[in-house]
C-alpha positions as CSV (number, residue, x, y, z in Angstrom):
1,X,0.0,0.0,0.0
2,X,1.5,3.3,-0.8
3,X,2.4,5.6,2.1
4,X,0.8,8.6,0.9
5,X,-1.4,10.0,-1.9
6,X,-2.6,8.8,-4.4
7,X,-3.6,5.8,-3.4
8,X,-4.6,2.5,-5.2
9,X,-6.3,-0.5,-4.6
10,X,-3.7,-3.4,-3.6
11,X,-4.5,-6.8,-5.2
12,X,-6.1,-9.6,-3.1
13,X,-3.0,-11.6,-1.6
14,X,-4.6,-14.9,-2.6
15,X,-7.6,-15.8,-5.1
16,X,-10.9,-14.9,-4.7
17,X,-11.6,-18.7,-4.0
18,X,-8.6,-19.3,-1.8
19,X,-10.5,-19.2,1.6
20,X,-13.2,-21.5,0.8
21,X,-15.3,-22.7,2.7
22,X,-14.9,-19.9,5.3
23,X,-15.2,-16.9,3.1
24,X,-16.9,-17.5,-0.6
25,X,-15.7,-15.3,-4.0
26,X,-18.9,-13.3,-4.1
27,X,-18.0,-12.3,-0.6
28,X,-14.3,-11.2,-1.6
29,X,-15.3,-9.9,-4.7
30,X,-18.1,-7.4,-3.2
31,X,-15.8,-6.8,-0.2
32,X,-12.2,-6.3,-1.6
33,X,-12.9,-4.8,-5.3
34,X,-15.9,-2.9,-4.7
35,X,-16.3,-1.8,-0.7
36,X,-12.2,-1.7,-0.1
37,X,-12.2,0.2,-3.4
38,X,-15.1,2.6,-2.7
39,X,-12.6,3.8,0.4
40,X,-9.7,4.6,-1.5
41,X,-11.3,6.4,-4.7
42,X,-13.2,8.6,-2.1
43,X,-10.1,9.2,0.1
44,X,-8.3,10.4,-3.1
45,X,-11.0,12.5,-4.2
46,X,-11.1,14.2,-1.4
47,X,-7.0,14.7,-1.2
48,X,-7.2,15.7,-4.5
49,X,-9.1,18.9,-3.6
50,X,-6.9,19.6,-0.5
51,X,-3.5,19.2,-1.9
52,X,-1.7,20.3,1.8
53,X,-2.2,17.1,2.7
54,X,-1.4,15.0,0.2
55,X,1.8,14.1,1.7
56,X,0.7,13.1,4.9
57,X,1.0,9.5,5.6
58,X,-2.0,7.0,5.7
59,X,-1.2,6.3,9.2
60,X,-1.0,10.3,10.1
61,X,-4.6,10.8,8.5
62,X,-5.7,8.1,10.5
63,X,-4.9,9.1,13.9
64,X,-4.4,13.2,13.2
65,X,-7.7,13.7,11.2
66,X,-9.3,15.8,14.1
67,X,-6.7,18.0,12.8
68,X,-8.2,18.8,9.4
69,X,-10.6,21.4,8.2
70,X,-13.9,20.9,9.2
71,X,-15.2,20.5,5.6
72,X,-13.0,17.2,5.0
73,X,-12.6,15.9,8.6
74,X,-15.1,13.5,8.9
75,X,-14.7,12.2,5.5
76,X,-11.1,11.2,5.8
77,X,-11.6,9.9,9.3
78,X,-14.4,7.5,7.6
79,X,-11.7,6.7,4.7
80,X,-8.4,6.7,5.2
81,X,-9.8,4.4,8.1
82,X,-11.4,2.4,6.0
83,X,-8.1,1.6,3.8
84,X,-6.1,1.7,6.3
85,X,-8.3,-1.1,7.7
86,X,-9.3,-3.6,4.7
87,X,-5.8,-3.3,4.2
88,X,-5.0,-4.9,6.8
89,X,-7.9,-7.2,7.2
90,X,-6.6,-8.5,3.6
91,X,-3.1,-9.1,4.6
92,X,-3.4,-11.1,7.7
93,X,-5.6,-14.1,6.4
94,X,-4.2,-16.5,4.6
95,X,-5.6,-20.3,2.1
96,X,-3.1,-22.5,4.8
97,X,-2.7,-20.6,7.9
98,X,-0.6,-22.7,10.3
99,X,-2.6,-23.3,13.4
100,X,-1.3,-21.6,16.3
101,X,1.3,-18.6,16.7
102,X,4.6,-19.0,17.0
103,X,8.0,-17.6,18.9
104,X,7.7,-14.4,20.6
105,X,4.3,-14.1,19.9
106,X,3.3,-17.6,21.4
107,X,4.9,-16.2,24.8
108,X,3.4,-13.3,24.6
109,X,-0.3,-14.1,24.0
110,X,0.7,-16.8,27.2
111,X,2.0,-14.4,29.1
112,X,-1.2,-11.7,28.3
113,X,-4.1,-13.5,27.9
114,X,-3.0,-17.2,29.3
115,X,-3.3,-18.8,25.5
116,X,-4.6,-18.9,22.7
117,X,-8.3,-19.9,23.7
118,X,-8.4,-17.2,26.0
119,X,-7.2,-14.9,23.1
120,X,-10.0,-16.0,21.0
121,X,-12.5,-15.8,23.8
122,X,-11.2,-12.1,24.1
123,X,-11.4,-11.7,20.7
124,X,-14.8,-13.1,19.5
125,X,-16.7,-11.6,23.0
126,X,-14.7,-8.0,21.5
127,X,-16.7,-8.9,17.6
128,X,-19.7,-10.1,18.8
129,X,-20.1,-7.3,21.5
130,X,-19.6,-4.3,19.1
131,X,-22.9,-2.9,18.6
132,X,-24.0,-2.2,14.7
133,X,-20.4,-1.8,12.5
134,X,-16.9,-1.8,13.7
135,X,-14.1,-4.1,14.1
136,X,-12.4,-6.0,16.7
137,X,-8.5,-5.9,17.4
138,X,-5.1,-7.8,18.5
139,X,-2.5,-4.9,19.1
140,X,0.3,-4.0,21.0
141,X,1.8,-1.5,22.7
142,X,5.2,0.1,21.7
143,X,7.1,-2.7,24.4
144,X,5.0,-5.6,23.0
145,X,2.3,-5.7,25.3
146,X,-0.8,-7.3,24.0
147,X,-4.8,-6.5,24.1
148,X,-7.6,-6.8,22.8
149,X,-10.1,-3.2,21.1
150,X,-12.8,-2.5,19.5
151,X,-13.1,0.4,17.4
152,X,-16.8,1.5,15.8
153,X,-17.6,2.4,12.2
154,X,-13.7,2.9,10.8
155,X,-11.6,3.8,13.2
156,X,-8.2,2.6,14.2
157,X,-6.7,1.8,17.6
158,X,-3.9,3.5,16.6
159,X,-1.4,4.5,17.8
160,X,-1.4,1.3,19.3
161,X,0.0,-1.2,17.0
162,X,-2.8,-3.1,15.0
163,X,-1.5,-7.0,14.5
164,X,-5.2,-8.5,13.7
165,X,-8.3,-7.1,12.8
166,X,-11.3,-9.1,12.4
167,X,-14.2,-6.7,10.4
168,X,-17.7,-6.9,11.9
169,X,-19.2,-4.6,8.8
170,X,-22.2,-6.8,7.8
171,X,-20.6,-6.0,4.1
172,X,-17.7,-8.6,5.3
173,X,-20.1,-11.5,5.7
174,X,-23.7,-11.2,5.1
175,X,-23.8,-12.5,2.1
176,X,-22.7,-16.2,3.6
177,X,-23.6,-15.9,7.4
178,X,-26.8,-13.3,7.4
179,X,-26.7,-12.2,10.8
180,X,-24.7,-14.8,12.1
181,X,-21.5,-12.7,13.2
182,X,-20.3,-15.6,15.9
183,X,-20.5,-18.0,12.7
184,X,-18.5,-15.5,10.8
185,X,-15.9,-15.4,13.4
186,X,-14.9,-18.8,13.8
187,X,-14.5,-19.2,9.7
188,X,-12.2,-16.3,10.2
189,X,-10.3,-17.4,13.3
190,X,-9.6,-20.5,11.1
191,X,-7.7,-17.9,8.3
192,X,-5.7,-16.0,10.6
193,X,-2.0,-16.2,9.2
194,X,-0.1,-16.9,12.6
195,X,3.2,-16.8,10.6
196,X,3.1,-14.0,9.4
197,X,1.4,-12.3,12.8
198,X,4.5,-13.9,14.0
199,X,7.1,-12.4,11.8
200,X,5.5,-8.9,12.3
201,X,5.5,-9.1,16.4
202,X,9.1,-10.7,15.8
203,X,10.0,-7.1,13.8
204,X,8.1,-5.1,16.6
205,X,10.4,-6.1,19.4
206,X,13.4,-5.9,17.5
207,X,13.3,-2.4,17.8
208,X,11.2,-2.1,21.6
209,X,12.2,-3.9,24.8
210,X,9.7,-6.1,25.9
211,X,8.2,-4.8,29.2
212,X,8.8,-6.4,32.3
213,X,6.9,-9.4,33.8
């Protein structure tokens, strides 16, 4: 994804049949090429008009869009949210997602919630208790400390550092769960692409000691 304007729609990582059964292609298709997209023509269109702050990063209009004019503030809260977001929501399920975490991150979901049951628990009561549209969130701290948010409509938890965000938007499963949202989140607990959360905790630390015990 670029870091700045103009942005562009960033392919699905896998095919848009690659996470059957869980998630069908009508699903990806509606979701990916024309809700994910929807954000990022609209965040450009509204950049494009305000050109002094085009260079802002997607992660600075994120967090600083309180800043903004008034005329434009609400709108890029709703969408550079909303690519910030699917983009990540894209990138961290995968077709063969190795069961269970691995490393540093292993000990540290241990260590914070007591496993990885318990981090599901945390996780699913977090999607199932946001009321209407939102999304439900792994993070961490700068010093590796994890926890569970939820954020309504699009907004981030940062700056907190998003590892895994499961979208509760009835756009991200209606078409194959209705109004089953607990359904939902167990086909997409079973896509969740550990080695890769892994990795990315792995890179965190590198550059943060991990708090104390």
């Amino acid at each position: 994804m670029e870091t700045h304007y103009p942005f562009t729609l960033p392919p699905l990582p896998y095919g848009y049949d690659a996470l059957l059964p869980e998630l069908d292609e009508r699903t990806l298709h509606f979701h990916h090429d024309k809700h994910f997209n929807t954000y990022v023509e609209n965040l450009n269109g509204l950049l494009e008009k305000n050109p002094d702050y085009q260079d802002w990063t997607l992660e600075e209009l994120v967090m600083k869009w309180a800043e903004l004019p008034e005329e434009i503030r609400q709108g890029i809260r709703n969408n550079a949210g909303g690519v910030y977001n699917h983009d990540l929501y894209f990138r961290t399920m995968a077709p063969t997602p190795a069961t269970s975490p691995s490393g540093a991150l292993e000990q540290a979901i241990h260590r914070d919630f007591g496993g990885l049951s318990e981090l599901k628990s945390a996780m699913k009561t977090a999607a199932l208790g946001q009321f209407g549209s939102g999304w439900a969130w792994l993070v961490s701290d700068g010093d590796g400390r994890l926890s569970v948010q939820k954020t309504p409509n699009q907004d981030a938890p940062l700056p907190l550092i998003p590892l895994l965000p499961v979208d509760v938007w009835e756009h991200a499963y209606y078409l194959g769960y209705q109004n089953r949202r607990g359904d939902y989140f167990e086909s997409w607990w079973r896509l969740v692409d550990w080695p890769q959360l892994s990795e990315t905790y792995e890179n965190l630390l590198k550059n943060h000691p991990v708090y104390a015990k």
